[in-house]
N, C-alpha and C positions, 0 to 999 in steps of 0.2 A: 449657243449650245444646242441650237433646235428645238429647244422647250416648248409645250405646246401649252396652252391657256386654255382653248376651248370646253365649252360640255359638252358631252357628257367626260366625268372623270372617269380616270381608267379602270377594268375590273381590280377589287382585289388583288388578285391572284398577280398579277401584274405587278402592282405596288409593292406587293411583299417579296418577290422575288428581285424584282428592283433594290430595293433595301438591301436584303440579305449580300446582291451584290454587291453596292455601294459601304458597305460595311467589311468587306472581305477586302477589297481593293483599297478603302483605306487605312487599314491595318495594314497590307503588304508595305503599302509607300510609307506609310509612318516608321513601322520598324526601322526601316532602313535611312529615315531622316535624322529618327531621335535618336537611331544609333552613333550618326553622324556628328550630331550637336551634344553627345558625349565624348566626342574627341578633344584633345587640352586644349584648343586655341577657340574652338566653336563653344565649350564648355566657359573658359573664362571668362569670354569674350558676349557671348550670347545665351546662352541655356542658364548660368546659375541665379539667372533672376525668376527664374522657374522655379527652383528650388532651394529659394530661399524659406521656403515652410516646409524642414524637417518630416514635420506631421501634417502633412495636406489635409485640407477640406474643402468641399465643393466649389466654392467659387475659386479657388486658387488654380484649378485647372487653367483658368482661362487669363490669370496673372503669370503674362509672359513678355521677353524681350518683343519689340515690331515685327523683326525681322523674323522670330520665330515663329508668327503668327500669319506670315505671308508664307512663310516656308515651311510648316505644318498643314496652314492651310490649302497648298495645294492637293495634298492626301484629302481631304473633305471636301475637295471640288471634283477631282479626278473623276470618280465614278459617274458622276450627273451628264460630267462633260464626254464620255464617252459614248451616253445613251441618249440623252435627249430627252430628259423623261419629263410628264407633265407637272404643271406648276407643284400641284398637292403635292406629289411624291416628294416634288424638291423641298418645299416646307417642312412635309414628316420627317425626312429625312437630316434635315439640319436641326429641329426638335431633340429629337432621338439621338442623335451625335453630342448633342451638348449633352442630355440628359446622361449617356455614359461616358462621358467624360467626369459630371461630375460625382455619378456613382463612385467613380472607381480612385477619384482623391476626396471623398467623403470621410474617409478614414474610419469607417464604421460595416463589419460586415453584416447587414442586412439580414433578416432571414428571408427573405421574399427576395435577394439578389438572384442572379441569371447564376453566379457561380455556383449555386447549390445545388441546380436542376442541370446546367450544362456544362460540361465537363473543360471546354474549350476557352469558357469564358474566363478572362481573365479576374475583376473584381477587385474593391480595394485592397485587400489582403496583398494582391501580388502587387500590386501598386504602390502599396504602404513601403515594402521592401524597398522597391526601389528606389524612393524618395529618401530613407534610413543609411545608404552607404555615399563611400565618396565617388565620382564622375566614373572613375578609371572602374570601379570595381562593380556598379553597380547592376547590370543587365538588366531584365524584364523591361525591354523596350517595345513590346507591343503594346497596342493601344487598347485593341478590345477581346482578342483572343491571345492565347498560350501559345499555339502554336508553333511560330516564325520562332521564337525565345526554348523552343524546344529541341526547335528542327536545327538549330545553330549555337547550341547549347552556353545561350546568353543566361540561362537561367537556373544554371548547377547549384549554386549558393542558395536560391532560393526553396528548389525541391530539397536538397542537403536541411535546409531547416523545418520543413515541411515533414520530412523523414523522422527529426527528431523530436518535434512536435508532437506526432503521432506514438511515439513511440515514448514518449514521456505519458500521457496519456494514458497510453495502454498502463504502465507501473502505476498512475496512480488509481487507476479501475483495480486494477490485481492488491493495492494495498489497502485500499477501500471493501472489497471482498473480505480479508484477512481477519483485519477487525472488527 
């Protein structure tokens, strides 16, 4: 991958723009994997050992078929393998990948999560959803941001309750005024 080992490590600025990279690029390729291993025969066959926990929790991210773990993990190689970056970054960077992986089947939304400050981020909330319905119907198949599940409206069902949510809410703020 051209990896470099040597010191000095790289500036910052580098690292983090590296990351951000590597985190864009494998969202892209994941969407389009785990959308894949929601289809019936990849679902039966491969993916619903994934979801066999209804209500995920952190370490269950990483309870999956072999094959889906080779075949996911190309999305978490991809970007490294594109740039060649130094050792550190590849460490942070596989750190920080697991670390929001298990954010986001933690099944708990955080206040100090990424989705309250960044709008993009996806979190367990959108997560939880999709863990909750059956293969055929479930979308929100990105992995770290909203986006792809936006832009390909894998994610109707989930703003649709997101809408109602909120809007439930709102009534009970206005009934709580009342009294």
């Amino acid at each position: 991958m051209g990896m470099k080992t040597s010191l000095p490590l790289p500036p910052w600025k580098t690292v983090a723009l590296q990351i951000v990279f590597f985190f864009v690029i494998e969202d892209f390729i994941f969407y389009w994997g785990h959308r894949a291993l929601h289809t019936k025969f990849l679902y039966q066959h491969v993916h619903r050992v994934h979801h066999e926990y209804a209500a995920p929790f952190g370490l269950a991210s990483q309870y999956a078929h072999p094959f889906e773990i080779i075949f996911l993990g190309v999305a978490t190689a991809a970007g490294p393998a594109l740039i060649g970056p130094h050792i550190f970054t590849l460490w942070l960077w596989m750190c920080l990948r697991i670390l929001e992986a298990m954010d986001v089947h933690s099944g708990y939304d955080f206040p100090w999560s990424l989705s309250k400050v960044f709008p993009l981020y996806a979190g367990s909330h959108h997560h939880d959803y999709h863990h909750r319905l059956l293969y055929t119907k479930s979308g929100n198949y990105g992995s770290t941001f909203t986006y792809m599940d936006w832009l390909f409206g894998t994610d109707t069902g989930y703003r649709k309750l997101k809408a109602l949510e909120k809007e439930k809410g709102a009534h009970a703020t206005a009934d709580k005024k009342a009294t």
